[in-house]
C-alpha positions as a LaTeX table, in Angstrom:
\begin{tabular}{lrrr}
\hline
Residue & $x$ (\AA) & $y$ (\AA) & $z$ (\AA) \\
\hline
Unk1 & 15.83 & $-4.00$ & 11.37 \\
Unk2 & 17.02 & $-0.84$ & 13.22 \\
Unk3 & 15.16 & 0.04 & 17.04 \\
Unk4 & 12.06 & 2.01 & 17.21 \\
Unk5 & 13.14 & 5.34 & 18.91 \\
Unk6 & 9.72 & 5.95 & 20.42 \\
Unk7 & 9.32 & 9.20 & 18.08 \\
Unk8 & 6.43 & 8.37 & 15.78 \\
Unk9 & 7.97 & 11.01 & 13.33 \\
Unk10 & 10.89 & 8.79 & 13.16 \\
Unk11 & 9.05 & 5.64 & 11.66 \\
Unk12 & 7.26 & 7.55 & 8.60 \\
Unk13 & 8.89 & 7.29 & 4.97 \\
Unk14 & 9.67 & 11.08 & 4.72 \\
Unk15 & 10.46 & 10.37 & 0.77 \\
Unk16 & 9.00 & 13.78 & $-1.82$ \\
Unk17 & 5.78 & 11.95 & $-2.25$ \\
Unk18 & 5.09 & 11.01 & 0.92 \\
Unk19 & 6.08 & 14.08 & 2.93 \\
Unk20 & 4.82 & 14.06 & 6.67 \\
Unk21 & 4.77 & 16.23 & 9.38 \\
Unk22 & 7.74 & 15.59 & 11.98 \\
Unk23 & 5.58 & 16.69 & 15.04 \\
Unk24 & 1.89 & 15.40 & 14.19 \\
Unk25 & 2.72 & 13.02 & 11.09 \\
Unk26 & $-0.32$ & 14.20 & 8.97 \\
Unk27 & 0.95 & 14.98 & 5.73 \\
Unk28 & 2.53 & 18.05 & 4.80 \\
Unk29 & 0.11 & 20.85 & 2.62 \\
Unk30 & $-2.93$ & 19.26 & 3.68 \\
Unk31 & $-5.01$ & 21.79 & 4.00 \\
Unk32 & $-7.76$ & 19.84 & 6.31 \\
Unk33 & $-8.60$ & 16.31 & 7.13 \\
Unk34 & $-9.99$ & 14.22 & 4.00 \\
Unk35 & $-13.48$ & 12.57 & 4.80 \\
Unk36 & $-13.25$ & 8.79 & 4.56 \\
Unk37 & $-14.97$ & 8.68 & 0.96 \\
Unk38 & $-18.18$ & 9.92 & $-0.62$ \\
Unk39 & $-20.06$ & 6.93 & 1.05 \\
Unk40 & $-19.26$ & 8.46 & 4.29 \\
Unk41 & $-21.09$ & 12.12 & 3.90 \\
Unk42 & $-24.32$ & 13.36 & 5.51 \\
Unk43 & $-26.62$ & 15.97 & 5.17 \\
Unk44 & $-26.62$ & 18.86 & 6.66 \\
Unk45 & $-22.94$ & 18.48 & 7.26 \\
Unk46 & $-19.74$ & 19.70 & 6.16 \\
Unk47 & $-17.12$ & 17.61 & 4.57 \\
Unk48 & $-13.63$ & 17.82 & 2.64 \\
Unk49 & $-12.68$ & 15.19 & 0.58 \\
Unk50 & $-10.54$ & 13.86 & $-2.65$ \\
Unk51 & $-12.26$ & 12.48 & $-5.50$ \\
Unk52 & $-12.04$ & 12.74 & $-9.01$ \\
Unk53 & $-14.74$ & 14.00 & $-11.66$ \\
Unk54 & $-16.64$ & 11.90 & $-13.85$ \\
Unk55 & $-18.24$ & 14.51 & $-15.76$ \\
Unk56 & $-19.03$ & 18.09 & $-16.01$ \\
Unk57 & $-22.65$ & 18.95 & $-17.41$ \\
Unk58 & $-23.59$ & 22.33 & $-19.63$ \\
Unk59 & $-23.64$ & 25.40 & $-17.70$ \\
Unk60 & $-27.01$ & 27.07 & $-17.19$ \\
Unk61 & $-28.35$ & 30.36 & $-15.65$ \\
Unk62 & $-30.55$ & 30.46 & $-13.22$ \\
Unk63 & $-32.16$ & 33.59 & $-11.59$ \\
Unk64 & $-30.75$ & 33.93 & $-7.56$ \\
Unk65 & $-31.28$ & 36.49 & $-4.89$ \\
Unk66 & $-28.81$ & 38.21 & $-6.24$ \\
Unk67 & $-29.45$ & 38.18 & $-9.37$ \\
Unk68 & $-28.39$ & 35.75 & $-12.59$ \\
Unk69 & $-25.88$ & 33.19 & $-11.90$ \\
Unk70 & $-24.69$ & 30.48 & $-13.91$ \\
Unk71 & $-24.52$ & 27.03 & $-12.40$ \\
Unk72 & $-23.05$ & 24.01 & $-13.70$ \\
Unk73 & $-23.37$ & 20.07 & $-11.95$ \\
Unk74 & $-20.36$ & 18.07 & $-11.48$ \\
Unk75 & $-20.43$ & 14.15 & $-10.92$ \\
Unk76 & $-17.57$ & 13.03 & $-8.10$ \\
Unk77 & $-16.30$ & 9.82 & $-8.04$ \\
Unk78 & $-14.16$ & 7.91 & $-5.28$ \\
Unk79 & $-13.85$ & 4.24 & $-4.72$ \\
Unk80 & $-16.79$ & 4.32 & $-2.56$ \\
Unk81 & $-19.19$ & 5.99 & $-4.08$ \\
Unk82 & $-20.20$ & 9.09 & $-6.50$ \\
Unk83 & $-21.96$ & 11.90 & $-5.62$ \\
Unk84 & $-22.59$ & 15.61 & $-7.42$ \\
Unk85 & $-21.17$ & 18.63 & $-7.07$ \\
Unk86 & $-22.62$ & 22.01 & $-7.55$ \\
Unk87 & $-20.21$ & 24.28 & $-9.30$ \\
Unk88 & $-21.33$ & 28.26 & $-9.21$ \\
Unk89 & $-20.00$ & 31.28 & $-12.09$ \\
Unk90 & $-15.57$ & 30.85 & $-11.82$ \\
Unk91 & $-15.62$ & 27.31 & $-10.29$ \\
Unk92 & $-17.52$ & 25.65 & $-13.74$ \\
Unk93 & $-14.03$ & 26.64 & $-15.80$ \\
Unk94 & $-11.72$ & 25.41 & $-13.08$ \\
Unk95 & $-12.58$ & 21.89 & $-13.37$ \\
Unk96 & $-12.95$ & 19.17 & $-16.37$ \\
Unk97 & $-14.00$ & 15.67 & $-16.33$ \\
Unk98 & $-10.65$ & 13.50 & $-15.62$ \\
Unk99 & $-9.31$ & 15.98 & $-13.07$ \\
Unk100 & $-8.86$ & 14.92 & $-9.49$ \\
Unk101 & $-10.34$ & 17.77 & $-6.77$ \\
Unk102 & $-9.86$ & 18.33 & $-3.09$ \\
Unk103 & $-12.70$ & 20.01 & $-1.65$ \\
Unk104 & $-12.47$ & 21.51 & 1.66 \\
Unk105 & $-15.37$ & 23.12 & 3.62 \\
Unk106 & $-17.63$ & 21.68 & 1.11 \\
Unk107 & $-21.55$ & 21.95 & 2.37 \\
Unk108 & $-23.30$ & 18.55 & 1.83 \\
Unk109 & $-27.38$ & 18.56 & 1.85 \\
Unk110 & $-30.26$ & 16.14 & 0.27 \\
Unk111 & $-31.75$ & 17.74 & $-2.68$ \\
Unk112 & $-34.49$ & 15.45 & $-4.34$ \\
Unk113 & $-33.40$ & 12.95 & $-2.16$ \\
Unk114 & $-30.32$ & 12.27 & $-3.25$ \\
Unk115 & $-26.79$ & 13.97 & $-1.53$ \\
Unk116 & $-24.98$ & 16.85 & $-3.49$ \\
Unk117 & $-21.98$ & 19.15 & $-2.58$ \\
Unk118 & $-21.54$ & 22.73 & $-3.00$ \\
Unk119 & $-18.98$ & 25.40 & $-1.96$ \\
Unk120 & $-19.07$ & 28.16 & 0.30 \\
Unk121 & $-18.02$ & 31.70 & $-1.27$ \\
Unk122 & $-14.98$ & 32.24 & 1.18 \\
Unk123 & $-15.03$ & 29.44 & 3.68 \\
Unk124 & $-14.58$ & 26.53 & 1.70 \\
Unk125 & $-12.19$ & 25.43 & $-1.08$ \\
Unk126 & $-11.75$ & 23.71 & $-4.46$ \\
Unk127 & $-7.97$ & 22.98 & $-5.56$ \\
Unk128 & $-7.01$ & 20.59 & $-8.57$ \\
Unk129 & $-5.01$ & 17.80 & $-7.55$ \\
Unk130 & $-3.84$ & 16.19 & $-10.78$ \\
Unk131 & $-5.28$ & 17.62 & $-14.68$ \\
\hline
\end{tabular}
């Protein structure tokens, strides 16, 4: 076993999968910090996370502010916990059940008491992970 050189860079298995940053060590192309897991969100909070979804219900219109939008709800899943996901006009054809999602900037509120997710139009993100 070879000497610890003091640099924490230095002790992380830099292999292609598990690519870390040399100066901080988080890993390399994350975009922002991954919550703990779906158990962990609040209300009234924001939250970025990894999960993968369950399902994908019809798509619907509904009348807005700003006019007729079409909405679809998504069901999240992580080991800790599932929660749903509000997906608004593009997002609905960007993601299918099976896919795993990173959401960043994600809004989390209670809606009929029970926690749902929904994304920003330019401050938060949805990227698929794995198809």
């Amino acid at each position: 076993m070879s000497e610890s050189s003091g640099n924490p860079a230095s002790e992380h298995d830099n292999s292609a999968d598990h690519a870390t940053c040399p100066t901080c060590g988080r890993p390399i192309g994350a975009a922002a910090p991954v919550s703990p897991g779906i158990a962990a969100l609040r209300p009234n909070s924001e939250a970025s996370l990894e999960a993968t979804v369950a399902s994908v219900g019809p798509t619907r219109e509904v009348d807005t502010s700003r006019g007729p939008a079409e909405v679809a709800d998504a069901v999240l899943q992580d080991p800790t916990g599932s929660v749903k996901l509000v997906l608004w006009g593009p997002q609905i054809a960007k993601v299918q059940a099976g896919n795993r999602v990173r959401l960043a900037g994600a809004w989390v509120k209670e809606y009929r008491g029970r926690l749902q997710l929904s994304l920003g139009r330019s401050d938060s993100a949805l990227t698929i992970v794995e198809a």
